[in-house]
C-alpha positions in Angstrom: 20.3 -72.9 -78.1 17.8 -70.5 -77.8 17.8 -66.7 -76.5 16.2 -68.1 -72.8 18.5 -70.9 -72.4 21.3 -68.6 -73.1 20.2 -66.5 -70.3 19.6 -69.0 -68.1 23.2 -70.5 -68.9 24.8 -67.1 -67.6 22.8 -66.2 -65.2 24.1 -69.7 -63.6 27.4 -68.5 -64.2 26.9 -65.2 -62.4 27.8 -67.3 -59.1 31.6 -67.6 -58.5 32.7 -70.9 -59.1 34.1 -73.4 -56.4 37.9 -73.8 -57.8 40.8 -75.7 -56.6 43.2 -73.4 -55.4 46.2 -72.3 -57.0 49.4 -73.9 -55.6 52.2 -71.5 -55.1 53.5 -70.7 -58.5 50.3 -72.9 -60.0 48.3 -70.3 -62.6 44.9 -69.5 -61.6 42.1 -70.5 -63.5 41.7 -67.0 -64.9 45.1 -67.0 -65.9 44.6 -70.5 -67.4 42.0 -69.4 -69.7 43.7 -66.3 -71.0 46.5 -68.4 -72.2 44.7 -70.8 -73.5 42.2 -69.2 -75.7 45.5 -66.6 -76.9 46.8 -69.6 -78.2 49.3 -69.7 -74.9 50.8 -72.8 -73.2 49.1 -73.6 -70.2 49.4 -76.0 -67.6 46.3 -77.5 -68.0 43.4 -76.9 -70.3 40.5 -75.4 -68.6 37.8 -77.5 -68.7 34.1 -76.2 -69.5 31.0 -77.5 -71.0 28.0 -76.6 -71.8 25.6 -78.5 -69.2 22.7 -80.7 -69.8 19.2 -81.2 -70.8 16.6 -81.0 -67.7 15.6 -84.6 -68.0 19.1 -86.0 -68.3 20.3 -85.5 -64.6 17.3 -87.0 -64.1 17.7 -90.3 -66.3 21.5 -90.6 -64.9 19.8 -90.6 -61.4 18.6 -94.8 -62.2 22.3 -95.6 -63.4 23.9 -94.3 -60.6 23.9 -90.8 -60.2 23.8 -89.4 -56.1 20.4 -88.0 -55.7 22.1 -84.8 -54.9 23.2 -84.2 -58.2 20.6 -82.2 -59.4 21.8 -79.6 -61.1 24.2 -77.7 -63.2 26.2 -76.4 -60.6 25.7 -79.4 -58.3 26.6 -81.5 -61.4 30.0 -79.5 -62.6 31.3 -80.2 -58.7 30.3 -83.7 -58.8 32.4 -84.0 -63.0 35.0 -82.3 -61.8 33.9 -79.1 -64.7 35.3 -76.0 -63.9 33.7 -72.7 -64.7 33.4 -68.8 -65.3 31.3 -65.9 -63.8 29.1 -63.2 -65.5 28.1 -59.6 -64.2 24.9 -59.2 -63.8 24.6 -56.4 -66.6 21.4 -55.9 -68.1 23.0 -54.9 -71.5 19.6 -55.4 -73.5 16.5 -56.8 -71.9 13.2 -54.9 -72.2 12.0 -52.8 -69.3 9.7 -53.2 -68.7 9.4 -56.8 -70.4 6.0 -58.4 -70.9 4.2 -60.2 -68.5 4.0 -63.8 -68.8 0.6 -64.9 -69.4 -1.3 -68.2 -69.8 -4.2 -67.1 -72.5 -5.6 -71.1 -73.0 -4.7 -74.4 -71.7 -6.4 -78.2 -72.3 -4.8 -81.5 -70.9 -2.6 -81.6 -73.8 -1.0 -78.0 -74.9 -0.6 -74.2 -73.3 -0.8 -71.3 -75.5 0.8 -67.9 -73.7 2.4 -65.1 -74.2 6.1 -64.9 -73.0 8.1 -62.0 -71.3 9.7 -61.2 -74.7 6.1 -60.6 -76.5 5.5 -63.2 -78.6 2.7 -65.6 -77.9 3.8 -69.7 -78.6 2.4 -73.2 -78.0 3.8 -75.6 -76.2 3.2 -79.8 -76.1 2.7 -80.1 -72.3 3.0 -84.0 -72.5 6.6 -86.1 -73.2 10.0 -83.9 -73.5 10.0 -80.7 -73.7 9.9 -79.3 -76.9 10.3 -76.2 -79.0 7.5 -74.1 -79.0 5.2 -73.6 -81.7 5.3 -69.5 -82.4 2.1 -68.5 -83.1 2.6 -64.1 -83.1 5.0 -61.9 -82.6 5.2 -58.1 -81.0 6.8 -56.7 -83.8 5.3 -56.7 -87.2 5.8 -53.2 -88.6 7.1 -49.8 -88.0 3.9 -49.1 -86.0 4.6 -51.9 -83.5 8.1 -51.0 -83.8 7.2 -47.3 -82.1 5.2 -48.9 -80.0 7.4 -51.8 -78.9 10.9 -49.3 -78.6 10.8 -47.7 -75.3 11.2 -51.1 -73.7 15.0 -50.5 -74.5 15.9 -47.6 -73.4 19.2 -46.8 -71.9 19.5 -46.2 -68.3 21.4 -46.8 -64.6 18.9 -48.9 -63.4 20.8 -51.8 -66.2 23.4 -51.4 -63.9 23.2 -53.5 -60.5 22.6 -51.4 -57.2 26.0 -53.1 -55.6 28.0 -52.4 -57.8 30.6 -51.0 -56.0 30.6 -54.2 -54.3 31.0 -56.4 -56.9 33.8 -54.4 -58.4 35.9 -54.9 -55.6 35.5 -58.9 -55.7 35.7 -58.9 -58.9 39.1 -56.9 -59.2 40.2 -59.8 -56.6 38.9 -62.9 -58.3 41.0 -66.0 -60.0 38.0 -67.0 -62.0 37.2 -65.6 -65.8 34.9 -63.4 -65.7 32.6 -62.2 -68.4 30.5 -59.3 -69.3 27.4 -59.8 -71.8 27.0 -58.0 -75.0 23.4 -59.2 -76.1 22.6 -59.6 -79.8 22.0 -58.1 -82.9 19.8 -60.1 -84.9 18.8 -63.0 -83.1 17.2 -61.5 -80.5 15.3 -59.1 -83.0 14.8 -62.5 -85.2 12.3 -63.6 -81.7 10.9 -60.1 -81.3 9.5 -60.4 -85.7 9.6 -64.1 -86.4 11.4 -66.3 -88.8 9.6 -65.1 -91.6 8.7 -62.7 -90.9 12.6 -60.8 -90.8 13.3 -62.8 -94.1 10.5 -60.6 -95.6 11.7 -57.6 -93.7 15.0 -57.5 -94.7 13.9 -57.0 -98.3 10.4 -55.2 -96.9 12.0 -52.2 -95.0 15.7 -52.4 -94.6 15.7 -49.2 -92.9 13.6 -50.4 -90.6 15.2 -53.4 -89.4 18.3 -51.4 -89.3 16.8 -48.9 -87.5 16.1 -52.3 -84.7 19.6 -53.6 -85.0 21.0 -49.9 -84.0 19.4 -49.3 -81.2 20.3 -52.4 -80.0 24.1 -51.6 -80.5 23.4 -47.9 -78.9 21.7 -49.6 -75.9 24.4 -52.4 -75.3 27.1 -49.5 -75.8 26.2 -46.8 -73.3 25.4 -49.5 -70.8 29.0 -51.4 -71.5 30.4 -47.7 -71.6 28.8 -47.2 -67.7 30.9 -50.6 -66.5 33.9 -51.2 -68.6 36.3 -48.7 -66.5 35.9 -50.1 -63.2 36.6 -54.3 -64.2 39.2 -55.5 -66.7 36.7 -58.5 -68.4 38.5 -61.1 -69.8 35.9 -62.0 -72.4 32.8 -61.0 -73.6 29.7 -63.0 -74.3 26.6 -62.7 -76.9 24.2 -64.5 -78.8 23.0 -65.5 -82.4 21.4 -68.4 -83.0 20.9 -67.3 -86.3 22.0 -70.3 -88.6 20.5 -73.9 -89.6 22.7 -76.8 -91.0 22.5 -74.9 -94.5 23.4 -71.9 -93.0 22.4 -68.2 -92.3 18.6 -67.3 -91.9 20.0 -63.9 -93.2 22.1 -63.3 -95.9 25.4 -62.3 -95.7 24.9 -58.8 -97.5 22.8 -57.8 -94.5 25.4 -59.5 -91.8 28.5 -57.6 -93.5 26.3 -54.1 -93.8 24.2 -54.1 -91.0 25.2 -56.1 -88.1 29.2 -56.3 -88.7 29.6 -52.7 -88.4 27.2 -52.8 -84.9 29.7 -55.2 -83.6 32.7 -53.6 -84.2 31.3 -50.4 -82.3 30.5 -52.9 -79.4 34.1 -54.7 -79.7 36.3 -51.5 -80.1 34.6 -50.7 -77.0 35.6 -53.7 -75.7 39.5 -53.6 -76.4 39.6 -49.6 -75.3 38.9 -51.3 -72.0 41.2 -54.2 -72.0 38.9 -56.9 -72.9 40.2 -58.7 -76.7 38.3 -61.7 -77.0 34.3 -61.4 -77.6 31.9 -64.5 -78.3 28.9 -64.9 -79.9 26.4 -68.3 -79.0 25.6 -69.7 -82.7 24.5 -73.1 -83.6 24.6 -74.3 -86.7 26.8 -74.2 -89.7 28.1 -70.9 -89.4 31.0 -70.9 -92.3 28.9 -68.5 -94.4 29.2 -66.0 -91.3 32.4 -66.4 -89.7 34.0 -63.4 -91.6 31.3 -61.0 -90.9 31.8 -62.2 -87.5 35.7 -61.7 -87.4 35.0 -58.5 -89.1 33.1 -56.8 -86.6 35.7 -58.0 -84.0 33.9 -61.1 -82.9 36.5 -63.3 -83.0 35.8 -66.6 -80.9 32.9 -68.5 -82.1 30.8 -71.3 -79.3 29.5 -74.0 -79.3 30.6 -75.1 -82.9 28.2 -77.2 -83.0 29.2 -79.9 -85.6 26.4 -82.0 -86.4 24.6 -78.6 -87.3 27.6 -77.9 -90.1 30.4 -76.5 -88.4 33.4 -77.9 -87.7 36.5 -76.5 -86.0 39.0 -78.7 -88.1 38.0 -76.8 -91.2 37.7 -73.6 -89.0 40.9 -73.4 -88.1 42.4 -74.9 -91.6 40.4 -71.4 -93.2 40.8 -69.1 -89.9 44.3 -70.0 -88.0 43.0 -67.2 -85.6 39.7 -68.0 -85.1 39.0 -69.0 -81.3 36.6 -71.4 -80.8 35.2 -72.8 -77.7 33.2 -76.5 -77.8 33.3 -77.8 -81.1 33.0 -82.0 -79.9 30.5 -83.5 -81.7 27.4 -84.2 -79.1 26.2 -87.3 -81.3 29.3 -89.3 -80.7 28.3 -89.4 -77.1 25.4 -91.3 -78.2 27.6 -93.5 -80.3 29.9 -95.6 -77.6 33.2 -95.1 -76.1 35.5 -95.7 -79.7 33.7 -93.0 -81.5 34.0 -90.5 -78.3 37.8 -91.6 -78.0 38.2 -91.2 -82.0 36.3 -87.9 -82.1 38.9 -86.5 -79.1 41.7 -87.4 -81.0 40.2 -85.5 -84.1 40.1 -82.9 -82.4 43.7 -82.8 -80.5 45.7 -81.4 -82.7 43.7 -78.1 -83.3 43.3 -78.1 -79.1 47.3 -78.4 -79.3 47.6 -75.0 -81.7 46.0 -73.2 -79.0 43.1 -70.5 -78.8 40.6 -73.9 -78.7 38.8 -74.7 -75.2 37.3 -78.3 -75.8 34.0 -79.2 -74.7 30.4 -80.7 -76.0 28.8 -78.6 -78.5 25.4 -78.4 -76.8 23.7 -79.6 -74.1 24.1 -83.4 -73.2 20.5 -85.0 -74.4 18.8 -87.1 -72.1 19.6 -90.8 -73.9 23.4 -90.5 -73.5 24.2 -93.2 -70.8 26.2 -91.6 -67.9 28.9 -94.4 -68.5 29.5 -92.6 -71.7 29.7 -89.2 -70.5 32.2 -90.1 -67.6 34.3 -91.6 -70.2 34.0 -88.6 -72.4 35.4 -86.5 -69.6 38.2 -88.5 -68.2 39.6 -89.1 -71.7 39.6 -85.3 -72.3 41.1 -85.1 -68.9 43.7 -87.3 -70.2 44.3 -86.2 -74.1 44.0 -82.9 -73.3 45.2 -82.0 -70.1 42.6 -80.6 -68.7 41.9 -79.4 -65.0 38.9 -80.4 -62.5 39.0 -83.0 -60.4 35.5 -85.1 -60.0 34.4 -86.6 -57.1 34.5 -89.7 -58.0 37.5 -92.6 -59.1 38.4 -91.4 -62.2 40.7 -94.4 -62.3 37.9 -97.2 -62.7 36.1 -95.9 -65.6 
């Protein structure tokens, strides 16, 4: 998952949920969740995912989806998938960012420059598909000065109403969740791939130098909100690691960015808010401690096709929290390897401090047959909430 579908993921989220409510004596969903993911017993499980591809909606349309279905949101109501809500903190984003602009386009491909700098190429025909980076805004120390004053701290990172939102939010039954950006995936988009490998070794103090005022920006603006909401998680992003592991090594995560992150999280607990997530595909075993070290301690989507798996999690963490973790790929592979890879999965969902779900977005060639079977056999292994709106009963 990259840095602009992470956005886009909680900047769905930032509307409230539509949630069954609560019978008398019933727990909430808020209350649900902070059980659940403090290894609590719960009545039922909450149920989130992680939502879908843009052209799968689309495909499940011709086998039998309602047209209104169109969606994440629309699609969640329709599955029966509960869900959280974000503030609307601007903890790190550049003001001013760039300004998106096409520099070339043929029948085939369009180069531009995004809102984060960097200037990519992208297929225009078939799926969409990851772009092809082509430059970046921050090569050096020079561009570094120059690039800076885009994150500067300030009240304006704070919404206008929010006074207003305070006092629904200090109301709400819904989980709510406060963003905490990133430390070195976002900087890893800002340099490039290689470009950070080289740096690392290059000018240490200089992608240090990135990676603090990254932890000083998301701190004062945190500091500016956390004493009017009690959060009940936190949520950031690193996509930082491939199926063989960490594009940095783990010297620079337990140096640099561990130490960031526990500023960020002590922060966090001052104010009442104990469990922090980072978004990080891939096998991230060789990270997990610096992780835990610096107070992260639930780790999404565990994705584990890309290497990580939250059997052997748990077995080496027994407090680790995790949050996804079933294999995406089974989806693909009929209804007894979703069935066996739920019951793989049940007795670490039983210890507690595990929320269930997909770990990634559903691809576009998983049948909707499949996927309606994937939920109502979670519904039933796992106990979990939501009720679709359709008969569960003849799937």
């Amino acid at each position: 998952m990259d840095a602009e579908e992470m956005v886009a993921m909680l900047e769905q989220k930032t509307e409230a949920p539509k949630i069954r409510q609560a019978q008398r004596g019933e727990l909430t969903l808020r209350e649900r969740y902070r059980r659940a993911i403090n290894f609590r017993k719960v009545d039922r499980m909450p149920n989130f995912e992680f939502g879908y591809w843009a052209e799968t909606l689309n495909n499940w349309h011709r086998e039998g989806l309602p047209a209104e279905v169109k969606d994440e949101k629309s699609a969640y109501e329709y599955f029966g998938i509960e869900n959280w809500k974000t503030a609307p903190i601007n903890v790190m984003g550049m003001k001013p960012a760039f300004e998106h602009e096409v520099l070339e386009e043929d029948e085939k491909y369009l180069t531009y420059r995004d809102s984060s700098g960097y200037i990519a190429r992208i297929n225009k025909t078939g799926d969409k598909s990851i772009p092809q980076y082509i430059d970046f805004p921050i090569k050096d120390r020079a561009t570094w000065e120059a690039f800076k004053f885009r994150l500067q701290p300030g009240a304006d990172r704070v919404p206008e109403n929010w006074a207003e939102l305070v006092a629904a939010y200090n109301q709400r039954d819904y989980p709510l969740c406060v963003p905490i950006g990133s430390m070195i995936g976002t900087p890893r988009n800002w340099i490039g791939f290689e470009n950070i490998a080289m740096m690392i070794y290059d000018d240490p103090e200089l992608l240090e130098e990135i990676v603090e005022t990254l932890c000083c920006l998301v701190t004062d603006t945190l500091a500016r909100i956390l004493p009017d909401v009690e959060f009940d998680f936190a949520a950031g992003w690193e996509d930082i690691c491939f199926n063989s592991g960490p594009i940095v090594g783990v010297n620079f995560m337990r140096e640099v960015v561990m130490p960031r992150y526990k500023r960020i999280t002590d922060l966090l607990n001052r104010h009442g808010c104990h469990v922090a997530f980072t978004d990080c595909d891939g096998n991230i075993s060789a990270v997990v401690d610096s992780f835990l070290g610096g107070g992260i301690n639930c780790m999404f989507p565990v994705e584990v096709h890309g290497g990580s798996d939250p059997v052997a999690l748990r077995a080496k963490y027994p407090d680790l929290r995790m949050q996804g973790g079933f294999d995406k790929m089974k989806l693909l592979a009929g209804k007894k390897a979703i069935l066996a890879e739920l019951k793989r999965l049940l007795p670490v969902v039983n210890e507690g401090g595990f929320i269930p779900g997909v770990d990634h977005r559903v691809q576009a060639d998983v049948s909707l047959e499949n996927y309606k079977y994937y939920l109502k056999m979670k519904r039933e292994l796992f106990e979990t909430g939501g009720m679709p709106q359709y008969d569960e009963t003849k799937i």
